[in-house]
ZAMARGU-4260 file (C-alpha; in steps of 0.2 Angstrom, whole numbers, plus 5000, padded with zeros to 4 digits):
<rodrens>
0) 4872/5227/4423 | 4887/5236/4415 | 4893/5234/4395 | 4891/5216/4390 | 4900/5220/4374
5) 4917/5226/4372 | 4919/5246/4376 | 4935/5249/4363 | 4934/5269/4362 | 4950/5265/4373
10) 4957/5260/4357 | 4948/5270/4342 | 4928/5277/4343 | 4923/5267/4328 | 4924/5258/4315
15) 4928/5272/4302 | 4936/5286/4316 | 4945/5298/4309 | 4960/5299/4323 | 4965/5281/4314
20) 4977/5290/4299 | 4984/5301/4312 | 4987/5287/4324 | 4994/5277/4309 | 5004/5289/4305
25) 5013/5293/4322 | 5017/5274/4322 | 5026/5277/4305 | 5036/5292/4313 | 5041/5284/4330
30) 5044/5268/4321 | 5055/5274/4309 | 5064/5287/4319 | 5070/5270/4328 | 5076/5261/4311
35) 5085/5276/4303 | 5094/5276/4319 | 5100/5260/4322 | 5099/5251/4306 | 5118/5257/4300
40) 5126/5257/4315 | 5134/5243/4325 | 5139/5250/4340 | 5125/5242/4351 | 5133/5225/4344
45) 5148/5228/4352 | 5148/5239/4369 | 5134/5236/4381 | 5130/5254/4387 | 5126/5256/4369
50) 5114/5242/4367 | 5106/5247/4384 | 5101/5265/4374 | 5095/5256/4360 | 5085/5243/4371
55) 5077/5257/4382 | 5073/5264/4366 | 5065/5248/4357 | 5056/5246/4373 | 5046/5263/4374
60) 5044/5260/4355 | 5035/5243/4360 | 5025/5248/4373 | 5018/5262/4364 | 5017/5260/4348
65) 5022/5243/4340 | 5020/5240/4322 | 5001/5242/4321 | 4995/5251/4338 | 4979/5255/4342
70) 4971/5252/4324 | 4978/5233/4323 | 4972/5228/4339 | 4955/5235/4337 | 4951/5227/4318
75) 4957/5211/4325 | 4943/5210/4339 | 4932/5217/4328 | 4936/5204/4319 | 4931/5191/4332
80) 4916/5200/4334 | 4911/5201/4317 | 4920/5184/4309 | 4910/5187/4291 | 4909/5207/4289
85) 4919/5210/4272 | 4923/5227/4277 | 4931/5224/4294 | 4941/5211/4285 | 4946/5224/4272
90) 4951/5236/4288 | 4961/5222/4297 | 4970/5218/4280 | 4975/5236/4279 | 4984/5237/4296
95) 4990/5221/4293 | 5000/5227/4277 | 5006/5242/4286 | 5012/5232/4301 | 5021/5220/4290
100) 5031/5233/4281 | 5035/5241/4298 | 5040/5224/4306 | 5050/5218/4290 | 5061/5234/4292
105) 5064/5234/4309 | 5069/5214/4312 | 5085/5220/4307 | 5088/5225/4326 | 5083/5208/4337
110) 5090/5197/4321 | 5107/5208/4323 | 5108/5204/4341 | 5103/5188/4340 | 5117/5185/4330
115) 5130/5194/4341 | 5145/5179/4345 | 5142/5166/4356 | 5162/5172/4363 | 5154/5190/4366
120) 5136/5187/4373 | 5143/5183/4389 | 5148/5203/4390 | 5132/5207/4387 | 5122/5197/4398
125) 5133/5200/4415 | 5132/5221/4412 | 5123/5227/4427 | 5111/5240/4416 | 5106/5228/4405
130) 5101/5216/4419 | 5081/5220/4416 | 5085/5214/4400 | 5095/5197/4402 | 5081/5186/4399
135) 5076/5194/4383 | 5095/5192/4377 | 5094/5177/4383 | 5079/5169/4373 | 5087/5178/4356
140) 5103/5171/4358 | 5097/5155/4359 | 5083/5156/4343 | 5100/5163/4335 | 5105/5145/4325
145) 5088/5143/4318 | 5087/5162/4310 | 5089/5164/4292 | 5097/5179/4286 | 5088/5196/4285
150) 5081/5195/4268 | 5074/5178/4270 | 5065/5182/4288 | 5058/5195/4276 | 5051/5183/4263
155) 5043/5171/4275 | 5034/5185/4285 | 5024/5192/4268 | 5020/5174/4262 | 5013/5171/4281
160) 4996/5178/4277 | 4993/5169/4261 | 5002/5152/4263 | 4993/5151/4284 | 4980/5166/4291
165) 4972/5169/4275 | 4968/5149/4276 | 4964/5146/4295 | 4952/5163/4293 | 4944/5156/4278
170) 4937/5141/4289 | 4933/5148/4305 | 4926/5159/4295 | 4913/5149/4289 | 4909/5138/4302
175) 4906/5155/4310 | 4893/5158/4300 | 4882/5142/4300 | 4865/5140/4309 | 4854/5125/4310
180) 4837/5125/4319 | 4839/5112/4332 | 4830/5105/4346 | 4830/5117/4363 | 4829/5112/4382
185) 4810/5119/4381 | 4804/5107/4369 | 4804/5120/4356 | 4813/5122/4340 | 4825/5135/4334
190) 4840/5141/4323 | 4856/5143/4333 | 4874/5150/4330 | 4887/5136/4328 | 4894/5140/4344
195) 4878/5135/4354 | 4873/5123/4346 | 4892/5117/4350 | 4886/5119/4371 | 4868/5111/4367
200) 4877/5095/4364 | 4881/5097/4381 | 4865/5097/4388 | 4856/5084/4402 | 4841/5078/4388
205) 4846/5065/4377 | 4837/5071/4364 | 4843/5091/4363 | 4860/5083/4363 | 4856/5073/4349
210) 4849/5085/4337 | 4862/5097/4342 | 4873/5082/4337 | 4864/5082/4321 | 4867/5096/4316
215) 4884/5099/4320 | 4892/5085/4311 | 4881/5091/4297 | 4889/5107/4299 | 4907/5099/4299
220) 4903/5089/4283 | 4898/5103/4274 | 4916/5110/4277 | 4927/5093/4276 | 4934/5096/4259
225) 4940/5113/4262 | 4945/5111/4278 | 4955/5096/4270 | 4964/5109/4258 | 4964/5119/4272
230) 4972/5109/4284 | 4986/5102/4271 | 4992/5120/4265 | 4994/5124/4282 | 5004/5109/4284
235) 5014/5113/4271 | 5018/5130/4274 | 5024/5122/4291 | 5035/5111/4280 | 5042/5123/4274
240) 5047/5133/4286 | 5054/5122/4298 | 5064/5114/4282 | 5072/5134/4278 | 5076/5133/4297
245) 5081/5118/4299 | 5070/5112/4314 | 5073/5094/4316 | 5055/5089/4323 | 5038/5098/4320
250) 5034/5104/4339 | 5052/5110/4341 | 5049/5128/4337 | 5036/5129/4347 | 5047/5124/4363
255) 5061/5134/4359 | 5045/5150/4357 | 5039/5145/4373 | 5057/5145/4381 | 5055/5125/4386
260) 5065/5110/4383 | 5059/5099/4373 | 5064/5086/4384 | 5052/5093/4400 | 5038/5091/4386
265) 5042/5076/4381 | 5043/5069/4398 | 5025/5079/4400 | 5018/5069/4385 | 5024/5052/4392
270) 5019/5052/4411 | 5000/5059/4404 | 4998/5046/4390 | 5005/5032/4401 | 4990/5038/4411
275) 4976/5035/4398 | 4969/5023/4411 | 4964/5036/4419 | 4951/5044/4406 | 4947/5025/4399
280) 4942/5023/4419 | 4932/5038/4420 | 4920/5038/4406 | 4918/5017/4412 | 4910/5027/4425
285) 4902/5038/4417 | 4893/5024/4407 | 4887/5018/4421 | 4879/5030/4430 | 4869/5034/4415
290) 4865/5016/4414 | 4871/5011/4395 | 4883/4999/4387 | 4894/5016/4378 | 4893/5034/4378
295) 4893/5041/4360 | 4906/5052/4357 | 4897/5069/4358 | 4889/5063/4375 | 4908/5061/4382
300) 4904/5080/4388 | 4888/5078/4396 | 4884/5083/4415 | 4879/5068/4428 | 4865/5072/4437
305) 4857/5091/4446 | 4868/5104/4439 | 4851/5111/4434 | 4857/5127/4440 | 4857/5143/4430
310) 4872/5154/4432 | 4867/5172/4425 | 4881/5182/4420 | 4878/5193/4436 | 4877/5178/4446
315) 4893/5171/4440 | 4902/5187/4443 | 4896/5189/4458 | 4903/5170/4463 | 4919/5174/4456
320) 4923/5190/4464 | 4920/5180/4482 | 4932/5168/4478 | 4945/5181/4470 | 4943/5193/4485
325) 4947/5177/4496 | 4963/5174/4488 | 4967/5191/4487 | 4960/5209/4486 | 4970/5215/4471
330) 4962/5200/4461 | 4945/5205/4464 | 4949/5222/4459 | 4956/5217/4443 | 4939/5210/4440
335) 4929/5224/4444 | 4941/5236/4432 | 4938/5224/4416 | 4916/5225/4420 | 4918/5243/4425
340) 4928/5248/4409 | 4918/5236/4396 | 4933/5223/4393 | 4922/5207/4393 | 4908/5202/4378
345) 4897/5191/4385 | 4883/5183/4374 | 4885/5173/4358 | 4878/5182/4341 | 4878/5175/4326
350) 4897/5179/4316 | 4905/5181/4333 | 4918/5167/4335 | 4915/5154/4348 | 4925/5149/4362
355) 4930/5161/4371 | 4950/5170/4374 | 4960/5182/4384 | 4969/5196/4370 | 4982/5206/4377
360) 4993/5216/4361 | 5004/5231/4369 | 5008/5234/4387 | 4999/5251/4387 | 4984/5243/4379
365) 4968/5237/4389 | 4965/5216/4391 | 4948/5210/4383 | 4941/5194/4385 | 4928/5184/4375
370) 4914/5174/4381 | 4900/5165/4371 | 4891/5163/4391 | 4877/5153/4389 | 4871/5151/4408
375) 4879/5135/4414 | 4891/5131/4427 | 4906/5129/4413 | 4900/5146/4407 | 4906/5151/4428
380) 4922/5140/4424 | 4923/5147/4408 | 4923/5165/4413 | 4936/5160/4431 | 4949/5153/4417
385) 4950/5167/4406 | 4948/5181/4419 | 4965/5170/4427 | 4974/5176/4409 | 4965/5192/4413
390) 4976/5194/4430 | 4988/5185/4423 | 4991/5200/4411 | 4989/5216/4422 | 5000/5208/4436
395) 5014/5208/4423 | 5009/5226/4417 | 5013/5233/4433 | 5029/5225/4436 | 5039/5223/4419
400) 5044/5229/4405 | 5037/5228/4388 | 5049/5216/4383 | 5045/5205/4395 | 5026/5209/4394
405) 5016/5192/4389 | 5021/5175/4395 | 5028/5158/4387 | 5012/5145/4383 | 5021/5131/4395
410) 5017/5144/4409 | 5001/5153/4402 | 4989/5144/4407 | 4994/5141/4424 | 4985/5157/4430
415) 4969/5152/4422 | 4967/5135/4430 | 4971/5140/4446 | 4958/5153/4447 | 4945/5141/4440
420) 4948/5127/4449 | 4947/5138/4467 | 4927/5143/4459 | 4925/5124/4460 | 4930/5120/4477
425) 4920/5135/4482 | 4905/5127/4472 | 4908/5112/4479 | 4910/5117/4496 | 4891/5121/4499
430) 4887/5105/4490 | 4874/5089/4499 | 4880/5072/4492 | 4870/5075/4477 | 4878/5091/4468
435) 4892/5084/4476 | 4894/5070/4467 | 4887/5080/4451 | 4900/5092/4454 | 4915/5079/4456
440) 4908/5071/4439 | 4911/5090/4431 | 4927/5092/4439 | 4934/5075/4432 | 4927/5078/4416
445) 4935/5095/4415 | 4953/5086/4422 | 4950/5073/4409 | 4947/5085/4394 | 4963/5095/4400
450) 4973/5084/4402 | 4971/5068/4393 | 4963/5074/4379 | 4975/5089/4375 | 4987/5076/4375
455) 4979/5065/4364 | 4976/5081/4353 | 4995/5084/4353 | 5001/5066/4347 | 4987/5067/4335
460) 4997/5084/4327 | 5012/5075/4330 | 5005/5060/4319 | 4998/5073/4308 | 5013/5080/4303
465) 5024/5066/4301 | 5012/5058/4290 | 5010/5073/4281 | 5030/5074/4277 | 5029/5057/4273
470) 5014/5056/4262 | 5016/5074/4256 | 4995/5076/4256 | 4981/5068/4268 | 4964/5064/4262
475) 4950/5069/4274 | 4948/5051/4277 | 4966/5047/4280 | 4965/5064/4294 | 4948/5058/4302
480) 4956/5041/4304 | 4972/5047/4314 | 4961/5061/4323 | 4950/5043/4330 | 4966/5033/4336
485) 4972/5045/4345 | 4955/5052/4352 | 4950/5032/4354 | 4966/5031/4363 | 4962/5041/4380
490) 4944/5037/4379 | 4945/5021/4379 | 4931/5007/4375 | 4915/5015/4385 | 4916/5031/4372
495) 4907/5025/4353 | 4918/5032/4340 | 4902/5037/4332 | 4898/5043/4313 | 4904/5060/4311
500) 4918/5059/4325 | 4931/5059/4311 | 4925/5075/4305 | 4929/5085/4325 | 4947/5090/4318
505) 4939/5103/4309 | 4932/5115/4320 | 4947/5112/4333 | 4956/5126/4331 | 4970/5125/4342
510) 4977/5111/4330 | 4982/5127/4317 | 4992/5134/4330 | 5005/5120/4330 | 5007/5109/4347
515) 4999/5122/4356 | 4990/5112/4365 | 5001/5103/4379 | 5001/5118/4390 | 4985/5115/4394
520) 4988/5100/4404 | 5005/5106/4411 | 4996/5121/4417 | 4984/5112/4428 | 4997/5099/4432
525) 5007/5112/4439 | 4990/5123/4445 | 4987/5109/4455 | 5003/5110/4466 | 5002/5130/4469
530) 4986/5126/4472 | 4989/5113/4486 | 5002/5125/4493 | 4989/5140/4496 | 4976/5128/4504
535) 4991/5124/4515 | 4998/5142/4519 | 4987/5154/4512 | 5001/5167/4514 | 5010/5157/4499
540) 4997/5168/4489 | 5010/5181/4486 | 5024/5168/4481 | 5009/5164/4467 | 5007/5183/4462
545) 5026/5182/4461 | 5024/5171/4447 | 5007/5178/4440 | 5020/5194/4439 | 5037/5186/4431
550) 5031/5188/4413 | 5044/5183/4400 | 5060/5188/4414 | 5064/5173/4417 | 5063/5153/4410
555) 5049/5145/4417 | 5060/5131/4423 | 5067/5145/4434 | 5052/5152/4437 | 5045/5135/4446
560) 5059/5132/4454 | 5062/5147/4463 | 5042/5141/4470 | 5048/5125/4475 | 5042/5114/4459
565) 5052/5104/4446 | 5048/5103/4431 | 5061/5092/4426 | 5056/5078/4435 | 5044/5065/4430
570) 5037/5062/4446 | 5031/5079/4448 | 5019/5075/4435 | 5015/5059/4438 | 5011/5066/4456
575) 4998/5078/4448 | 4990/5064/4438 | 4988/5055/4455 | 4980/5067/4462 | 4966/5066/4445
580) 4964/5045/4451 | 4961/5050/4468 | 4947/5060/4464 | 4940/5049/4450 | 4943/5034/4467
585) 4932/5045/4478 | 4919/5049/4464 | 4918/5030/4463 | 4913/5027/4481 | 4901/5042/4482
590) 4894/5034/4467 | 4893/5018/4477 | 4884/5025/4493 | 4869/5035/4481 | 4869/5021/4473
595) 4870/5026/4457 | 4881/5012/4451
</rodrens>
């Protein structure tokens, strides 16, 4: 078995290696080689061979360098790996210090051509040598209205750590570092790390999930009043920021970051919640098989019947390289790069956050991914979805510039659940009725929880904030009662909104990082139909690596449409939540002939 922790001598050999003040220090020198050359002049504004030279410039600086390099991007994993070491923290807030001076200085440049006349873009966009670059214009010019002047952008990036990350760390932090003995699958009894005793509650017996339960919402209420200070100062700082921009709605900047009218998400959230039904049906079903009135709301995750099956980390690699080799050769190679060179930690370990991710900083920087693989088939699934962000990211490497390195959140998570949903069919494929039917039951509970509930989430944060501007402060209680509408709300009446429910906002992340949440479903939405497409024509593969390549080079409306999909419509969506009832009709019926209902 290769490295199941992260290798990061690619970055720097350790924690205290001496290379760092001379790397820091190169970043200072290239970075303000670029400022002292650009900052006073103002030619680049006005002629577009001079603003190709400068953005040839600014994308070698980028790819290269950036504002912390090598030394940002390591503290920050390191940080991941180590959530409660004081001096990792102290590192991390170094760099951070350094990057912010470095990027306060050199906003000047994208603010200055963001601000470039709307009578004069037009020159810019339609010169030839600048046409690697259109996009990029393209998405400054149109952020241009809600910029504030240079100063101010100044201001609100130094307060960003104290007023937000200083916050959002703090609790994670914590949480990070619980344990609570809990009951285990062998009968036994033993301390566990917040993050699996978050998967115990997933477990087949009754009473493991219980006392993981237990000791989770424990865990949770130990934390609700700081989370609630937590959670309102974010808020606040939100406020804040979208009143100095003048933002008219609480989600906007976030559409107009991920290049996505707020009308295509709005129409997202409409077609998906007009669908509840759905989900309510589902866990009916769910109820049933296992035979009670209700699930309680921890069970809502459990899996229906023989998915007994250990998945090793070897095991699961070894499935997933079949199925990427299937698709395609250079997919599977991808693969075997990141376990060759060390770019996946595996296990979970006390401090380490939980979850798992995909990081990706500079475009000559390696991708690393996160797991917390406990040796279940979501840990498989798991570990498909982030090595789709994983493909996702070199694909782009290789065909784009730096400036177009990294993709818009409506369009990131498409990779991701298109790889993971191919490991299922390929699970499922070798399935009798039985695992069959335990597999369709995962399958919908995994659509259900990415579709339907990231959508409750969303209007949950939408609730939240309006509330919160309303109210100007939300009690734990008053957040714990809107988090249970809007959770009650897709669930339906077979899920108990048990004691401690109200208290789940707290460890869900996602909910800090502002109406993030909605790409989740549009990805799989949208999965779905490549998908469909490449069981149809396997050769469209190479119209999906087109896309897995596009980056930030084009809108993603653009983007699907040139592969045949509109984004615009509603029925598009509505087409993909059909396709969620048909499977959740069919479960039904296998359900029917085992006799299970």
């Amino acid at each position: 078995m290769k490295q199941i922790t992260w290798n990061l001598k690619y970055l720097l050999k350790g924690d205290n290696d001496p290379e760092m003040e001379k790397k820091r220090k190169t970043i200072e020198q290239e970075s303000y080689r670029f400022i002292n050359k650009w900052k006073n002049s103002k030619d680049y504004l006005k002629e577009p061979p001079v603003l190709l030279k400068a953005l040839n410039e600014y994308e070698a600086w980028q790819k290269n360098y950036g504002t912390d390099g090598d030394e940002g991007y390591y503290f920050w994993l390191r940080s991941q790996q180590d959530q409660n070491s004081p001096g990792i923290k102290a590192k991390y807030n170094k760099i951070e210090e350094f990057r912010r001076k470095i990027q306060n200085d050199i906003q000047f440049f994208e603010h200055r051509i963001a601000k470039i006349p709307l009578k004069h873009q037009r020159k810019f966009l339609e010169y030839p040598g600048l046409k690697k670059y259109a996009h990029f214009l393209e998405r400054l010019f149109a952020e241009a209205k809600f910029l504030l002047s240079e100063p101010e952008e100044i201001i609100l990036n130094y307060k960003s750590s104290t007023s937000y990350a200083n916050w959002v760390k703090m609790t994670s932090g914590f949480l990070a570092k619980e344990e609570k003995k809990v009951l285990l699958e062998n009968g036994k009894r033993d301390e566990k790390t917040f993050a699996e005793i978050l998967s115990l509650m997933n477990s087949g017996k009754r009473q493991v999930r219980d006392s993981a339960a237990k000791a989770f919402n424990i865990i949770l209420n130990k934390h609700a009043d700081v989370a609630e200070a937590e959670i309102n100062s974010v808020l606040a700082d939100k406020q804040t920021d979208d009143t100095l921009r003048n933002i008219s709605r609480p989600d906007m900047a976030r559409h107009i970051s991920d290049d996505i009218d707020s009308a295509i998400v709005d129409s997202l959230i409409k077609s998906v919640s007009g669908g509840f039904d759905i989900s309510s049906q589902y866990y009916e079903l769910k109820a049933r098989v296992l035979k009670v009135r209700k699930l309680k709301y921890h069970e809502r995750n459990i899996e229906i019947g023989g998915i007994d099956k250990k998945y090793s980390y070897k095991d699961s690699l070894k499935l997933i390289h079949k199925v990427f080799k299937k698709l395609d050769t250079e997919f599977s190679g991808i693969l075997t790069g990141f376990v060759e060179n060390g770019q996946l930690d595996v296990y979970p370990r006390k401090g380490k956050g939980n979850g798992a991710f995909c990081a990706h900083h500079l475009a000559s920087q390696p991708t690393y991914i996160l797991l917390n693989h406990t040796d279940k088939l979501q840990d498989v699934l798991t570990l498909a979805h982030e090595l789709g962000h994983g493909i996702n990211n070199e694909l782009i490497r290789k065909k784009q510039n730096s400036l177009n390195f990294g993709t818009p959140l409506s369009t990131a998570e498409v990779a991701s659940t298109f790889m993971e949903d191919f490991v299922l069919h390929e699970i499922l494929a070798k399935a009798d009725d039985e695992l069959r039917f335990s597999i369709m039951m995962k399958k919908l509970n995994d659509d259900v929880s990415t579709i339907f509930r990231q959508i409750a989430c969303y209007k949950f944060e939408q609730e939240l904030h309006h509330d919160f501007r309303r109210k100007g402060y939300l009690s734990r209680e008053e957040i714990g009662v809107l988090f249970r509408k809007h959770m009650s709300a897709y669930m339906g009446t077979f899920v108990e909104q048990s004691p401690g429910s109200e208290n789940w906002w707290i460890y869900w992340s996602h909910i800090r990082m502002f109406f993030y949440v909605y790409s989740y479903a549009s990805g799989l939405l949208i999965s779905k139909s490549l998908q469909n497409s490449v069981k149809e024509n396997p050769g469209f593969i190479g119209n999906v690596q087109g896309f897995l390549s596009a980056g930030l080079s084009d809108s993603p409306k653009h983007i699907f449409s040139n592969l045949g999909v509109d984004i615009t419509d509603n029925k598009f969506w509505n087409k993909g939540l059909y396709e969620v009832k048909n499977l959740l009709r069919e479960t039904t019926s296998l359900a029917e002939k085992l006799g299970k209902i």
